[in-house]
C-alpha positions in Angstrom: 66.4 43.2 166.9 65.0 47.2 167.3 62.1 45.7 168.3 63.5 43.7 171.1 66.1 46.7 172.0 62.4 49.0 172.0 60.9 46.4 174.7 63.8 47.1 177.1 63.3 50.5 177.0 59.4 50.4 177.3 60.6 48.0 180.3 62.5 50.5 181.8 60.2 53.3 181.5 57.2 51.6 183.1 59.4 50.2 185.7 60.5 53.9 186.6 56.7 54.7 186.8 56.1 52.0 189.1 58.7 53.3 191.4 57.2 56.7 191.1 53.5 55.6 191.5 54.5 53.3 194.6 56.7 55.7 196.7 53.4 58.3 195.9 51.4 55.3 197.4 53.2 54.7 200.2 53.5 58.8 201.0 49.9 59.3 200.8 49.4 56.2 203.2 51.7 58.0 205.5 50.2 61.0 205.2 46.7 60.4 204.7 44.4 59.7 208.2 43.8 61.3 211.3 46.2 58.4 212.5 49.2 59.8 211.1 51.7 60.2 213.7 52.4 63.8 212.9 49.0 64.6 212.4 48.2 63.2 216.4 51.0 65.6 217.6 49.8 68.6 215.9 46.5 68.2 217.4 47.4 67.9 221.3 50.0 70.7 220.5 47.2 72.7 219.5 45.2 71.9 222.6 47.6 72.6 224.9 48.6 76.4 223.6 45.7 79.5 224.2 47.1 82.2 222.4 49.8 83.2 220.3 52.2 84.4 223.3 52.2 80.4 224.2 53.2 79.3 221.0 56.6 80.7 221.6 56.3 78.9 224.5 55.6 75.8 223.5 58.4 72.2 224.6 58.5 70.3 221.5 60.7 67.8 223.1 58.6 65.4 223.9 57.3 65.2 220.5 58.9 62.9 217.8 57.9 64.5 214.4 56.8 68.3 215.2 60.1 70.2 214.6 58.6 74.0 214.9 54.6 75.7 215.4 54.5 79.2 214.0 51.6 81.2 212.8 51.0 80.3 209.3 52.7 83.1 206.8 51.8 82.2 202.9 54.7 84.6 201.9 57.8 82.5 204.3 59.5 80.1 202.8 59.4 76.6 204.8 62.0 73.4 203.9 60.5 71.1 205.5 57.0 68.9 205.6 54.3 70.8 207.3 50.8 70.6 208.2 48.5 74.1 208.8 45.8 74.1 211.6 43.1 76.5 212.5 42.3 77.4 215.9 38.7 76.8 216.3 38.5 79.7 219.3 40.6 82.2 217.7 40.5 81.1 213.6 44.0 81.7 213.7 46.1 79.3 211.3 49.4 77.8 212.7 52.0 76.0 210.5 53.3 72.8 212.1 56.4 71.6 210.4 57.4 67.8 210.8 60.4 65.0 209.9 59.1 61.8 208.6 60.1 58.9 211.6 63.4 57.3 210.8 61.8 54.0 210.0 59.6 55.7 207.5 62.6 56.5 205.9 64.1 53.2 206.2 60.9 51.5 204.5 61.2 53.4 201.6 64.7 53.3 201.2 64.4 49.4 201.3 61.6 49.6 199.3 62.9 51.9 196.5 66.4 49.2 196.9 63.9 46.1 196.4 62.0 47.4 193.2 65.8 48.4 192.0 67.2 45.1 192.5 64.5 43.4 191.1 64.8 45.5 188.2 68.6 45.0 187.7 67.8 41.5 187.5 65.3 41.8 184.9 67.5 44.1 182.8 70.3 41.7 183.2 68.4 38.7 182.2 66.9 40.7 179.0 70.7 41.7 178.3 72.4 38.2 178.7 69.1 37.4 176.4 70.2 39.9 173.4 73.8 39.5 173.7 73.6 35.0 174.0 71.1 34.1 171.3 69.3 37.1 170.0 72.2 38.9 168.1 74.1 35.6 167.3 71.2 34.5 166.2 70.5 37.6 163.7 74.0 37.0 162.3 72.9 33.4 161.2 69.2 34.6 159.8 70.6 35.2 156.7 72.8 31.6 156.2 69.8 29.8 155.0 68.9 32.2 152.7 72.4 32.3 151.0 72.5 28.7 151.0 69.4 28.4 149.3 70.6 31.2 146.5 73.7 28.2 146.1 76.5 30.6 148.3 78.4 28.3 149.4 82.0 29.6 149.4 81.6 31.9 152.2 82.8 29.6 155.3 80.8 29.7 158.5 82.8 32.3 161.5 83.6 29.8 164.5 81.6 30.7 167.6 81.7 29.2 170.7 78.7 30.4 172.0 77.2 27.5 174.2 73.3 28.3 172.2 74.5 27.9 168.7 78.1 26.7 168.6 77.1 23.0 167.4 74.0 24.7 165.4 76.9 26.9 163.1 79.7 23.9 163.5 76.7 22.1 161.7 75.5 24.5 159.1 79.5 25.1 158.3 79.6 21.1 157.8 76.2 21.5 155.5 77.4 24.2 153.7 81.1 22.3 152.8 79.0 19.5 151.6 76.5 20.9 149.3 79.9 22.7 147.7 81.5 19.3 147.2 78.7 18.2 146.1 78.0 21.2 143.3 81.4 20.4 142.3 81.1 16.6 142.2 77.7 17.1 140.0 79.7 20.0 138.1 82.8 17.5 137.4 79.9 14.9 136.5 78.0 16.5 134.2 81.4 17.9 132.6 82.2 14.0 132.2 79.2 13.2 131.1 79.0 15.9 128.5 82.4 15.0 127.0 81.5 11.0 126.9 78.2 11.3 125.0 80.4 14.2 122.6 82.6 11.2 122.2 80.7 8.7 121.6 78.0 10.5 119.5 81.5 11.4 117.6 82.6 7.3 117.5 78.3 6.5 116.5 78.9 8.4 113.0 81.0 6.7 111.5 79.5 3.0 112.2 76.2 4.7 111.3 76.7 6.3 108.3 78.2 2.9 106.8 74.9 1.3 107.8 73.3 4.4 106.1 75.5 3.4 102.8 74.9 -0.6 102.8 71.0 -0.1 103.6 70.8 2.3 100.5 73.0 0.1 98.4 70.7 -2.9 99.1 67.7 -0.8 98.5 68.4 0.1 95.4 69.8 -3.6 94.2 73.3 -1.9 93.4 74.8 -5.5 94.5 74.2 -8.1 91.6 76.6 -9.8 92.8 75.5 -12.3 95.8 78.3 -12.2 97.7 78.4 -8.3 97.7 74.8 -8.3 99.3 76.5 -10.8 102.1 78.8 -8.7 102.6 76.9 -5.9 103.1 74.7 -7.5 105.2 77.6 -8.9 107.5 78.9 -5.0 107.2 75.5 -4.0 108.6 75.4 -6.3 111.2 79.1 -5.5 112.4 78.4 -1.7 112.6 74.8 -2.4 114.6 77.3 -4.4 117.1 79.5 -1.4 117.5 76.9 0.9 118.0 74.8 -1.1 120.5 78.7 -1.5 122.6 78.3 2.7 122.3 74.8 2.1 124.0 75.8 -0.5 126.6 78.7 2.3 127.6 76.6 5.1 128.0 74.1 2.9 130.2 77.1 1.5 132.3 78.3 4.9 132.7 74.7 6.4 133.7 74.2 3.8 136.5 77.8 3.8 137.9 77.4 7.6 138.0 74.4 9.3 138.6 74.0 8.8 142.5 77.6 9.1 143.7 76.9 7.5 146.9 79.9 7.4 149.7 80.2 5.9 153.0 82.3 6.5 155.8 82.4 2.8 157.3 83.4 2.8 161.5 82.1 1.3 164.4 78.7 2.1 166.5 76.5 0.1 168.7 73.4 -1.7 167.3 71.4 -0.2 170.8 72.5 3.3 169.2 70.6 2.8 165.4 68.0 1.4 167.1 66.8 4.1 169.2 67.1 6.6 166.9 65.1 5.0 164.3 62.8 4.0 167.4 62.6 7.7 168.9 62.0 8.8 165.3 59.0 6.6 164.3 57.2 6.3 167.5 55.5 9.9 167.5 55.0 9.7 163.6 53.3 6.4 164.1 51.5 7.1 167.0 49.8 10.3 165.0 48.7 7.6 162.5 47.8 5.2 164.6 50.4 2.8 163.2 51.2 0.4 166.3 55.3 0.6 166.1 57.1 -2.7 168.0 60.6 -2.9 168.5 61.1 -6.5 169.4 64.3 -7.2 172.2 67.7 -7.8 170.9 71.3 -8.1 172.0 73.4 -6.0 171.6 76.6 -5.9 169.7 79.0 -3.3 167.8 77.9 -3.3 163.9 80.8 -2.2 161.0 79.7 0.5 158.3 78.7 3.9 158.4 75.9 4.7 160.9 74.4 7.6 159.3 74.3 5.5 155.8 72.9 2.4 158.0 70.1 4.8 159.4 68.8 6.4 156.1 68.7 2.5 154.5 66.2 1.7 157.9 64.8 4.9 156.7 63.9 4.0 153.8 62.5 0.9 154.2 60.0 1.9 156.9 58.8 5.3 154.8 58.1 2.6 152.2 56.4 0.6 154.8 54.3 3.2 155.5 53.5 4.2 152.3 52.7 0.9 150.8 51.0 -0.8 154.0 47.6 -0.6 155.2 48.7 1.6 158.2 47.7 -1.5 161.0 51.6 -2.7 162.2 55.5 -1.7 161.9 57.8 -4.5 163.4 61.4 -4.3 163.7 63.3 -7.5 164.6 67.0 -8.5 165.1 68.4 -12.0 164.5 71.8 -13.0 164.8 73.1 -15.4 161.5 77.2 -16.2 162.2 78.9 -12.7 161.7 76.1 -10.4 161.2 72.9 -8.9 163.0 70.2 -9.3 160.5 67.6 -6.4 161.1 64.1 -7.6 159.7 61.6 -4.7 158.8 58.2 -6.0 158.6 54.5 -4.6 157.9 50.8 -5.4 157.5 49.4 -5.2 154.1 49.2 -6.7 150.4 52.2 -8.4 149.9 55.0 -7.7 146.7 53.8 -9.8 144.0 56.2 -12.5 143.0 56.2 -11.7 139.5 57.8 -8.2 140.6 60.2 -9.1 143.2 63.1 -9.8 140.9 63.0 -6.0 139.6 62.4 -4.3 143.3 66.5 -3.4 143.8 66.9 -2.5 140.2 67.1 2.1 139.7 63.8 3.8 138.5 61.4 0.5 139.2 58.0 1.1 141.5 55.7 -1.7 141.3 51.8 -2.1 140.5 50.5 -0.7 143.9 52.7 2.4 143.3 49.9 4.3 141.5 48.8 7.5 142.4 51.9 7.7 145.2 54.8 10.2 144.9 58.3 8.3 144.7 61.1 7.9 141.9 61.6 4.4 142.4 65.5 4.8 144.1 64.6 3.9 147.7 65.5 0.2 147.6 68.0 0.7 144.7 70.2 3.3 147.3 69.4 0.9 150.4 70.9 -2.1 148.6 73.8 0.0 147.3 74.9 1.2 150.4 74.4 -1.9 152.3 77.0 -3.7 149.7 79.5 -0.6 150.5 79.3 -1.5 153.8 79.6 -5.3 153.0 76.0 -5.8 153.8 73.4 -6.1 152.1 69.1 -5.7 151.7 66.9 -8.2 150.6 63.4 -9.3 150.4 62.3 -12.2 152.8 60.3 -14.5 150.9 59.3 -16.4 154.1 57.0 -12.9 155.5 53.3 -14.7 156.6 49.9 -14.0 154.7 49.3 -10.2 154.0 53.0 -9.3 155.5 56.1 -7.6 153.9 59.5 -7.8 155.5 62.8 -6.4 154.3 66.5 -7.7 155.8 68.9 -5.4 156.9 72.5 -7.6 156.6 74.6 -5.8 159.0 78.3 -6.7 159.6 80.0 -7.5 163.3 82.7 -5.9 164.5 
């Protein structure tokens, strides 16, 4: 910001210089050269007097810019331009003062009005500059920093500036949901912390009876036959409880850990389309994927368009990732009351044995070695579909060395 405010006056300055340096230009050119106007006066003035009686003498009213001839006299003080002359005959030195020509003056005044103007302009521009994005913007250079350090309580100030008022509506909107989301994950963990309290609580007590039964039958403290039954049935009994424990935990794990939401409206089919088109064309084209987007009718589609989006997103970064790089092809086909959005690539196909486990949390398949991923990309795509009463799915029909994902989408 001093930087910028430092540039405006070096701006200034230099401007004020060029002002200087250009009226000294164009008084030198006025001045400079036997040409000058004055300059032609003087001379037939002094070829027209002989002596210093004549000077007196002298009708300077037929001349524009000579004002008064005197002898020259170092020690008088003069307030105007002059010029001194020697008489060649006599060696006598005359003093001719002179007025610049009106339209001199009006040249420079236009002159010195232009470079003004020109420079009011240029101040103003730098001005509305600082004062329309440069100083809003040094307010905001400090939100993503705070947001990073996990500030979120401070709300966004409302501006309505027409540079960043959508930019801080936005990061205001960012910053509200990464602080319901700390609290969601805080109320989760809190949750979670107290079930697995509770339940490692409930898991003693079948436990240490399995503890008691496997030590009494170890060391043949039954002699009775129907006691060791009956320990054994006891043992089997707490192992059930215990694994219903187990099952809880899991159920509660996979029903919790993403907390995915939608937000389910209307939008056009035309409008998730070229998005995801205006997305993935220049990323293909820098990898010299060819990306075809095949024509389709349009319609209005139910569910939540962002969610809808990041599912199409993650099918195609997975179609990048695991194809050989040759094609992307996005299709639409229409199937009673849905839009069925087909997702295809070039490349080794999904091996049958693995397709069963594809939508399932935490699985990558065998050509997932050596590439970055954790395995949730299908697992969220197929949950948020279902929220949206859609769905994701794996077409088995895809031709030799081709993998294609449906999208279900629902009609309005």
């Amino acid at each position: 910001m001093n930087k910028y405010l430092r540039i405006i006056i070096l701006i200034t300055g230099l401007w004020a210089v060029m002002i200087l340096v250009t009226n000294l230009i164009f008084l030198k050119s006025f001045s400079k050269g036997e040409q000058a106007p004055y300059r032609v006066e003087a001379k037939r003035i002094m070829e027209e007097m002989g002596s210093n009686e004549q000077v007196q003498k002298i009708d300077l009213s037929g001349y524009d810019h000579i004002i008064s001839v005197k002898v020259f006299d170092p020690s008088e003080i003069c307030n105007h331009d002059y010029l001194v002359l020697e008489d060649a005959s006599t060696g006598v030195l005359y003093r001719f003062e002179y007025e610049r020509p009106e339209q001199t003056k009006q040249m420079i005044l236009t002159l010195n009005g232009v470079l003004i103007l020109v420079y009011l302009i240029v101040l103003g521009i730098l001005l509305y500059l600082y004062h329309s994005i440069l100083k809003p913007f040094q307010q905001l250079k400090e939100m993503p920093y705070e947001l990073s350090k996990g500030n979120l309580t401070t709300p966004v100030k409302e501006n309505k500036n027409r540079y960043f008022g959508r930019f801080l509506w936005g990061m205001d909107l960012l910053r509200e949901n990464l602080e319901e989301a700390k609290e969601e994950e805080l109320r989760f963990q809190k949750e979670k912390k107290t079930l697995i309290l509770s339940l490692s609580h409930d898991i003693k007590t079948p436990l240490s009876s399995i503890k008691l039964y496997s030590r009494a039958l170890s060391q043949d403290l039954y002699t009775d036959e129907a006691k060791k039954k009956e320990a054994v049935s006891g043992i089997m009994r707490n192992a059930e409880e215990i694994e219903n424990y187990v099952s809880e935990i899991i159920s509660a794990s996979n029903d919790n850990f993403l907390n995915l939401k939608v937000e389910n409206g209307e939008v056009y089919l035309s409008e998730l389309m070229k998005k995801i088109e205006v997305y993935y064309r220049d990323k293909l084209s820098v990898k010299h994927t060819e990306f075809v987007v095949e024509p389709y009718p349009d319609c209005v589609i139910l569910g939540d368009p962002d969610r809808i989006i990041e599912v199409m997103q993650n099918i195609i970064e997975n179609a990048i990732k695991y194809g050989d790089g040759r094609e992307i092809r996005l299709s639409v086909s229409e199937e009673e009351d849905c839009r069925l959005v087909k997702i295809e690539n070039t490349g080794e196909p999904i091996r049958e044995s693995e397709r069963s486990s594809l939508f399932e949390s935490f699985y990558r398949g065998s050509n997932s070695a050596g590439k970055k991923g954790s395995g949730l990309g299908l697992y969220i795509a197929r949950t948020l579909m279902r929220m949206m009463d859609g769905d994701v799915f794996l077409d088995p029909s895809a031709g030799e060395g081709r993998t294609a994902f449906v999208v279900v989408l629902r009609k309005a």
